[in-house]
C-alpha positions in Angstrom: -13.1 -10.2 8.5 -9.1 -9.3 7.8 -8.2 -10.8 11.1 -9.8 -14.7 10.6 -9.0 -15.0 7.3 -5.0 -14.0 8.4 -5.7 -16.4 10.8 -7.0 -19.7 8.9 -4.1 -18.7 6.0 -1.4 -18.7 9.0 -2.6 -21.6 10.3 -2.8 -23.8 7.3 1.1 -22.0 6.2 2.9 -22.0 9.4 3.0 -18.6 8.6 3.1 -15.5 11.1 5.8 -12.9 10.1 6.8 -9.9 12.2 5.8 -6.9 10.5 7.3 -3.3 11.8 6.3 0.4 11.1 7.9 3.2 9.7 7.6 7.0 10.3 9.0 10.2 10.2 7.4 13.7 11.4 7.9 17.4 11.6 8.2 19.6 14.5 4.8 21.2 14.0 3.2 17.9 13.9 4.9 16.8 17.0 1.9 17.3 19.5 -0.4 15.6 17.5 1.5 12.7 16.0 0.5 10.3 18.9 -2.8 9.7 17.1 -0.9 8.2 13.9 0.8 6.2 16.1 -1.4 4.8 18.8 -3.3 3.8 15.7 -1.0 1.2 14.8 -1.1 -0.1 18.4 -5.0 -0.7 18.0 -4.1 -2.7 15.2 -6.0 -6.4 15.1 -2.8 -8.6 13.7 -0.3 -6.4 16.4 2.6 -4.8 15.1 6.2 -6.1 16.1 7.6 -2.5 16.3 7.0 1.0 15.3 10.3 3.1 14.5 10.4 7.2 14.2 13.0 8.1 12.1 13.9 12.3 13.2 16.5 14.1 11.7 18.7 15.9 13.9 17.9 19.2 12.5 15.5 19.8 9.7 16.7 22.0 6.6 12.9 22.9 6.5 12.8 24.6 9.5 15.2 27.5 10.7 15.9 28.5 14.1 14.8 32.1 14.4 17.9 34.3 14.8 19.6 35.0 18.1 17.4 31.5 19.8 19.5 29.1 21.1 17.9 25.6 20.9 19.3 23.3 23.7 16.8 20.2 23.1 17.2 17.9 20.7 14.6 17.2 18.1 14.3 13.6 19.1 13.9 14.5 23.0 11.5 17.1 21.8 9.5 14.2 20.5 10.0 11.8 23.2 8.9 14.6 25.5 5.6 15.0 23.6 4.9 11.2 23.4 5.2 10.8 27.3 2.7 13.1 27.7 0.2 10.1 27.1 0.4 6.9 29.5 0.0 4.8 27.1 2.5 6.1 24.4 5.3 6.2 27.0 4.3 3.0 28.2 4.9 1.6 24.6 8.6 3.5 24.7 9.6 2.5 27.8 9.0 -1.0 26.6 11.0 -0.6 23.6 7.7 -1.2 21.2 8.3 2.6 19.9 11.7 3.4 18.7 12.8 6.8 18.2 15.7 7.1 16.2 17.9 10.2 15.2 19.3 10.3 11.4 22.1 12.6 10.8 20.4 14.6 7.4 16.9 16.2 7.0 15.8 13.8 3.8 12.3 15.5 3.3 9.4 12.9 3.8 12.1 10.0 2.4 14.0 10.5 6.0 11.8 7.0 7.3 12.9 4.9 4.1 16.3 6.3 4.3 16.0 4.9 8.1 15.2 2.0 7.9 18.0 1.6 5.3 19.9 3.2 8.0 18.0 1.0 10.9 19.3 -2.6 8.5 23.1 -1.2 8.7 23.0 0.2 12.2 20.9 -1.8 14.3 19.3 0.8 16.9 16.5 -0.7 17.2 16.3 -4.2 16.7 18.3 -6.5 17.9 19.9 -9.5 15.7 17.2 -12.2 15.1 14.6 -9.5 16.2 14.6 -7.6 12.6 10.9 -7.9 11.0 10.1 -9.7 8.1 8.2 -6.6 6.6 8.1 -3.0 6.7 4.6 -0.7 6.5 5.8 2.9 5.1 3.2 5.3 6.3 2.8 9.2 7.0 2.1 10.9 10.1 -0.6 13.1 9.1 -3.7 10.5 9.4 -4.7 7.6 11.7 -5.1 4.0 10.3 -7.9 1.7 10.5 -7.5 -1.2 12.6 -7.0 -3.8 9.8 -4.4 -2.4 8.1 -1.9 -4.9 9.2 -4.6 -7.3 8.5 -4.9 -6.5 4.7 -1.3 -6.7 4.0 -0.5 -9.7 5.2 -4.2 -11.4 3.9 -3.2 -9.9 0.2 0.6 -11.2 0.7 -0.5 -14.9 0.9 -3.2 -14.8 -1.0 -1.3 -13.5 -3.8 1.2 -16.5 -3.1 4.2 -14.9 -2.2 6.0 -15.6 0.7 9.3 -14.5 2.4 11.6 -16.0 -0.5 9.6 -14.4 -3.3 11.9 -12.5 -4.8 10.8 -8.6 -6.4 7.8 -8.1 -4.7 5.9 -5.1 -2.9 2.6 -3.9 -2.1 1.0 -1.0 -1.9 -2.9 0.3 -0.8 -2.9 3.2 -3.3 -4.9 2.4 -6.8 -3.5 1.5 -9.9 -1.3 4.5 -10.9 1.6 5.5 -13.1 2.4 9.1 -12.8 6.1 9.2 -14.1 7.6 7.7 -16.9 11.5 8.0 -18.0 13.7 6.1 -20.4 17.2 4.3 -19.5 19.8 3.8 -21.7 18.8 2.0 -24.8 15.2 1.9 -23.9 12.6 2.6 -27.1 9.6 2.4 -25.0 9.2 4.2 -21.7 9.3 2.5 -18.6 6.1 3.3 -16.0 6.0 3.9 -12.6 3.7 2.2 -10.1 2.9 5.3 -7.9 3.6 4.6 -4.2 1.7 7.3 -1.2 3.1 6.9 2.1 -0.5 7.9 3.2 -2.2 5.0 1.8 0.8 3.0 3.0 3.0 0.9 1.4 4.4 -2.9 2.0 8.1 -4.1 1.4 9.8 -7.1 2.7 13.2 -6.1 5.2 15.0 -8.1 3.1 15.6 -5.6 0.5 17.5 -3.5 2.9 20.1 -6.4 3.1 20.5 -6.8 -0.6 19.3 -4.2 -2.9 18.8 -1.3 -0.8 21.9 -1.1 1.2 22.6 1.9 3.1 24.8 3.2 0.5 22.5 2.5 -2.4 19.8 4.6 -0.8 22.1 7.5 0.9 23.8 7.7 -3.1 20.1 7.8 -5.1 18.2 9.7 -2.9 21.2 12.6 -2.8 21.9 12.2 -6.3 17.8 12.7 -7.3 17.5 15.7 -4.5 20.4 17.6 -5.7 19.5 17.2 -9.6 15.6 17.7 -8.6 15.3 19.8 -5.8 11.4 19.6 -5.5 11.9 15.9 -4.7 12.9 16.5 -1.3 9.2 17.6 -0.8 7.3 14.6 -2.8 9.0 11.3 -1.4 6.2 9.2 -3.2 7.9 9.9 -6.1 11.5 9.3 -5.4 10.9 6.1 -4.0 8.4 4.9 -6.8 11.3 5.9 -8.9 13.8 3.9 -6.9 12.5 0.3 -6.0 11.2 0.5 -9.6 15.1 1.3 -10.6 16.1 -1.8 -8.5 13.7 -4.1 -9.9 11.1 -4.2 -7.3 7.2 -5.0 -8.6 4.7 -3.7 -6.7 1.2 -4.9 -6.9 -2.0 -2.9 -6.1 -4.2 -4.5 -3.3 -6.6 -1.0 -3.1 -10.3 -2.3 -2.6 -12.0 0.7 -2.5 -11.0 1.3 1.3 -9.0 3.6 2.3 -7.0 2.3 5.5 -5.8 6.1 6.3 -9.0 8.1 8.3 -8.1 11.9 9.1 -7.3 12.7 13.3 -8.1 15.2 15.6 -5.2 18.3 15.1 -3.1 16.8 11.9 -5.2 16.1 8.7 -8.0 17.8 10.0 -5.8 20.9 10.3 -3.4 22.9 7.9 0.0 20.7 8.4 -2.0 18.7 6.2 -0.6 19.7 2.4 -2.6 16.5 -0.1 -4.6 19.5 -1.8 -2.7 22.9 -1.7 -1.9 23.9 -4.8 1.7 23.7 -4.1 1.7 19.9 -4.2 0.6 19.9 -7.1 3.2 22.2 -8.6 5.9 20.6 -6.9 4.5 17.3 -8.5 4.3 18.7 -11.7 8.3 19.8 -11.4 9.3 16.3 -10.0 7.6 14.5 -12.6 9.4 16.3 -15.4 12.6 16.8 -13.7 12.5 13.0 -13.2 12.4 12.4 -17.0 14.5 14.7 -17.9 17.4 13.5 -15.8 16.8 10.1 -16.9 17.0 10.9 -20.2 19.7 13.4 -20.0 22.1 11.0 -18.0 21.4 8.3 -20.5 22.9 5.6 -17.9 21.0 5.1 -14.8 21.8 1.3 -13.2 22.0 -0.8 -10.4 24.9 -2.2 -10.2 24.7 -5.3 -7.6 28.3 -5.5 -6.5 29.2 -1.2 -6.3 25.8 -0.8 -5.3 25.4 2.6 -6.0 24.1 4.8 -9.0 25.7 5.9 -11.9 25.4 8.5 -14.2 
């Protein structure tokens, strides 16, 4: 259904963008993730790219004392991709990238990537950079029109590459946090974003209003004032492209495109319901208002391009 009505708008537009994934993962989930994704391999509109954004050593997880670790994190996960013909198939071809960062950034390390990815150029080479990037988590599989969907609701909506503040997102209609700027008398929501029901921006934004910088200064500046952040990256960058000016529209349906995998979701790495989210939702919500209020001055500013308060 997704696939030939992508197909009849594409044809009748001329239009047939690349569109390239991004993830990050955990050691513990680093024997299971190939199920995430070879999901987005299975895909019926095919995916230009996947990228893996792994820190180079995770402030979440200690080395036990006296162990001297001699492998990478990143060769750690190559060495569990290749263990399936058709994952290392995909790397040696350069479909799957897998790309070290230099900080542990929580969940946000695959946005702070592919801020990273626009400045660096590891993976993509000039001309090859895609014209949209799916956010996702690495906890679930995804349903083979997820792709589809996006780019169905994209044009049907009526947007195209040159439209201008625009983003989409599978999760419902949701505004969880709320803060005042400088000036405001009325507070500002914020369109909730979940990286598990996946969320749509165009690459563009990395070359404008998400530089490198921009997203290296906010998301430091929001983890060091809220320290609960570095666990719930929905928030922080619900916060931030709303910050920047960014709308993002709702295309949930009732469908969920994330299904739960053999090993990951169906297992404990899994975290949506532990009470512990919930707490740590509860502190990032209020510590998110609070800062906002308290530094009184929170801006973009398109020429510094950094935050300010």
């Amino acid at each position: 259904m997704y696939l030939c009505s992508v197909i009849a708008v594409a044809t009748e537009e001329a239009f047939n963008p690349r569109i390239a994934v991004a993830l990050t993962s955990i050691p513990p989930r680093f024997p299971f993730v190939y199920n995430t994704i070879r999901s987005w391999f299975q895909q019926e509109l095919p995916i230009s790219r996947l990228c893996v954004f792994i820190p180079k050593s995770y402030k979440r997880f200690r080395r036990k004392s006296g162990k001297i670790e001699t492998t990478s994190t990143r060769a750690q996960f190559v060495s569990n991709m290749q263990r399936y013909d058709d994952i290392g198939d995909l790397l040696n071809r350069g479909m799957i990238c897998i790309i070290e960062v230099a900080e542990d950034w929580g969940p946000a390390t695959k946005f702070v990537g592919v801020a990273q990815e626009h400045e660096q150029s590891t993976c993509f080479a000039a001309g090859e950079y895609p014209d949209f990037w799916i956010f996702a988590d690495d906890d679930v599989g995804y349903v083979d029109h997820s792709t589809a969907k996006y780019l169905e609701a994209w044009t049907l909506l009526g947007f195209n590459l040159g439209s201008p503040n625009e983003a989409l997102t599978n999760f419902s209609e949701d505004y969880r946090t709320a803060y005042f700027l400088d000036g405001d008398t009325e507070p500002r929501l914020v369109p909730h974003l979940q990286g598990v029901d996946t969320y749509f921006l165009p690459a563009r934004y990395f070359e404008d209003r998400l530089s490198f910088r921009f997203v290296v200064n906010a998301v430091s500046l929001l983890q060091s004032r809220c320290p609960e952040i570095f666990f719930q990256d929905d928030y922080l960058v619900s916060f931030l492209i709303h910050l920047v000016g960014i709308r993002v529209h709702s295309i949930w349906t009732n469908d969920n495109l994330a299904v739960h995998v053999e090993g990951v979701s169906k297992d404990n790495f899994q975290m949506h319901m532990d009470p512990l989210v919930f707490e740590r939702e509860r502190a990032t919500k209020n510590c998110i208002y609070s800062f906002a209020k308290d530094v009184n001055a929170i801006r973009w500013d398109q020429q510094e391009q950094h935050v300010e308060g």
